[in-house]
Every structure is written in C-alpha cells, then in structure tokens.
N, C-alpha and C positions, 0 to 999 in steps of 0.2 A: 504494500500500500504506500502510496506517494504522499508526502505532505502536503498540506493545502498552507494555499498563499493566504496569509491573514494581513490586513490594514488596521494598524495600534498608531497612538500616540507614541509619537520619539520621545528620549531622554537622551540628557547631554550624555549617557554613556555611548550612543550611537554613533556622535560626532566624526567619527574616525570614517566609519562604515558609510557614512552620509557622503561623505566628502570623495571616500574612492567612488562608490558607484556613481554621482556627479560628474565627477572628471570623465571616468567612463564613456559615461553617456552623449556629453557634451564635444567631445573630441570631434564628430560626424559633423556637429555644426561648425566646429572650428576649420574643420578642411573646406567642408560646405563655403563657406563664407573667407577663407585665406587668413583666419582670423586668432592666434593659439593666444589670446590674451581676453577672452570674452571673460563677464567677470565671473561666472560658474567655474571658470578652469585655473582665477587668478587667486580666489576665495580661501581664504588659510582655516586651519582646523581652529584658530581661536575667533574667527569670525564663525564659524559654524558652532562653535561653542556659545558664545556671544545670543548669537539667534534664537539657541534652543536655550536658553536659559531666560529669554524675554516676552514680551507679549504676542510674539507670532507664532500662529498654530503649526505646525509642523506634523507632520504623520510618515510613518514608513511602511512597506509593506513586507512582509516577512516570509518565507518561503522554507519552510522547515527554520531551522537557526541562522540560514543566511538573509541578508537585507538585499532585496533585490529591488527595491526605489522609493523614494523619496517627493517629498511635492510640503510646498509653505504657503501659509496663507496669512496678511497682514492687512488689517482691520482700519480702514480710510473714512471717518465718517459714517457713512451707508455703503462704503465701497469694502466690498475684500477683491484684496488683490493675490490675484494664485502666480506663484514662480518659481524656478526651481524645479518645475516637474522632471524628474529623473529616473527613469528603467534602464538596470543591467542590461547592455547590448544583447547577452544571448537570451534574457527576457523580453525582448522588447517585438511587439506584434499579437502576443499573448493575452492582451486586455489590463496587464496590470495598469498602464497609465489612465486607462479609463476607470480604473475601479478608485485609484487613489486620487482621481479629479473630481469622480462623484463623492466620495470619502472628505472632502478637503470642506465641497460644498456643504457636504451636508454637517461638518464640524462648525462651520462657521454663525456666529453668533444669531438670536431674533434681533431682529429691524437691520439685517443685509439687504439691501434691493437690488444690488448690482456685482458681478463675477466681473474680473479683468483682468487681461492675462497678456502678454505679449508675445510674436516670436519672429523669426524671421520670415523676410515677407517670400522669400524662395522657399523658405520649409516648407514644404508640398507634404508630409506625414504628419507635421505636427496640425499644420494647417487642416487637413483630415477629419484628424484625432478631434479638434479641438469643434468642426463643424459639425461634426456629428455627435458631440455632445452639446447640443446648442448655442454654441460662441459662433456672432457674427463679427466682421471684420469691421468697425468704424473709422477708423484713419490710418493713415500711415506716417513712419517718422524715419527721419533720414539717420543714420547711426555710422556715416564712413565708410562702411563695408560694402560697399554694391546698393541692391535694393531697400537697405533699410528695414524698417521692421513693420510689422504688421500688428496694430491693436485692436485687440479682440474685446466685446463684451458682451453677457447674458446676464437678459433681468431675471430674476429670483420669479418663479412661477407661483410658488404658495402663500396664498397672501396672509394668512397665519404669523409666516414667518419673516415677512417685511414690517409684519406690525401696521397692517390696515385691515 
C-alpha cells in the first residue's frame, strides 16, 4: 500500500525541506525565463524561517514522510495573496498543486473576497493550472525578463465566507 499525499500546516521545522523543493521546482522557470536569480531561487533558509514563523499561512503537502510542495498565503486587506506554489519536479502533473491551491484557499481567513496570484506570463502550465482552478488573468507587469508576468485573480464564491 502506497502512502497518501496529505496537505498540513508547515512548521518552521520544515524550512529546510520548503526551501529544497522550491528551488527544485522553480529552476524550469528560471531556464524558462534566462533568469537563475528569481526570488524563489534567491530566498535563504532564514527568510523561509522568517515567513513560517509570521503571519503568512503556509501549508505543505506531504507524501508519506517526504514534502513534496509547498504554496503561502498573505493576508492584504480582503486580498490573500497565494505565492510560492511549489511541486517536486517528479511530483508535479499529479494534482498536488491543485490540491494545495484549493488547500491555501480554503485556509484563508472569513471576509477574503479576493485570491491573487502571479506568474509568468509565458508559463503556459502554471497558466493552466491556475485557469482551471478559477484564476483569470487581469493585467500584466513588465518584470525585465521577456514577457513579464501575468496577474491572476478569483473572487471568493461563498458569500459566507467574504462576510456578506
């Protein structure tokens, strides 16, 4: 019998594991883009300490005893913002970034009204990923890199949980 992937709250013991599968993941985008300075890949284990020790929710997903990715969410007003979404390369196609995207949202506090998310505007998988979990694209911002990045957001459907 195989383990099953579970989505928990991280703990700063995580930091380490957050941080390889990160780099990991993000290196695609960095070739993608000529880029090996993005700040997912620049990010030190005490800024990822930093993070999980403060008010940004953070979740991991765990695959027997290994962390196989990662995704944060910080709290704007009525805005959370998801970033960092992260799947183990040989994870990744499997659904875990959807699980820990819907995981993220659904961690995030009553009176959220809005998800927003960024990525690059060539990522054609994230881009994907991120449409077919309800995230449309609102603008674009230029970032040096070629096409610049593409901003994503979805409004909160349960009106429960916006607090009307």
């Amino acid at each position: 019998m195989t383990a099953a992937t579970v989505i928990v709250p991280a703990s700063v013991d995580d930091a380490g594991e957050i941080l390889t599968v990160q780099r990991a993941a993000y290196l695609v985008e960095a070739q993608r883009y000529a880029d090996p300075f993005l700040p997912p890949l620049t990010e030190t284990l005490d800024e990822v300490r930093a993070v999980l020790a403060g008010p940004t929710v953070v979740l991991v997903a765990r695959h027997g005893a290994r962390l196989v990715g990662s995704v944060r969410a910080r709290l704007d007003g009525d805005t959370a913002h998801i970033g960092r979404l992260a799947v183990a390369p040989d994870r990744q196609g499997s659904g875990v970034g959807s699980r820990l995207l819907a995981a993220i949202e659904a961690a995030c506090p009553p009176g959220t009204a809005r998800f927003a998310l960024f990525t690059g505007a060539n990522s054609a998988d994230n881009l994907r990923l991120y449409h077919r979990q309800g995230y449309r694209i609102v603008d674009h911002r230029p970032d040096g890199n070629g096409p610049g990045l593409a901003i994503l957001e979805k409004p909160v459907v349960n009106p429960a949980r916006s607090g009307a």
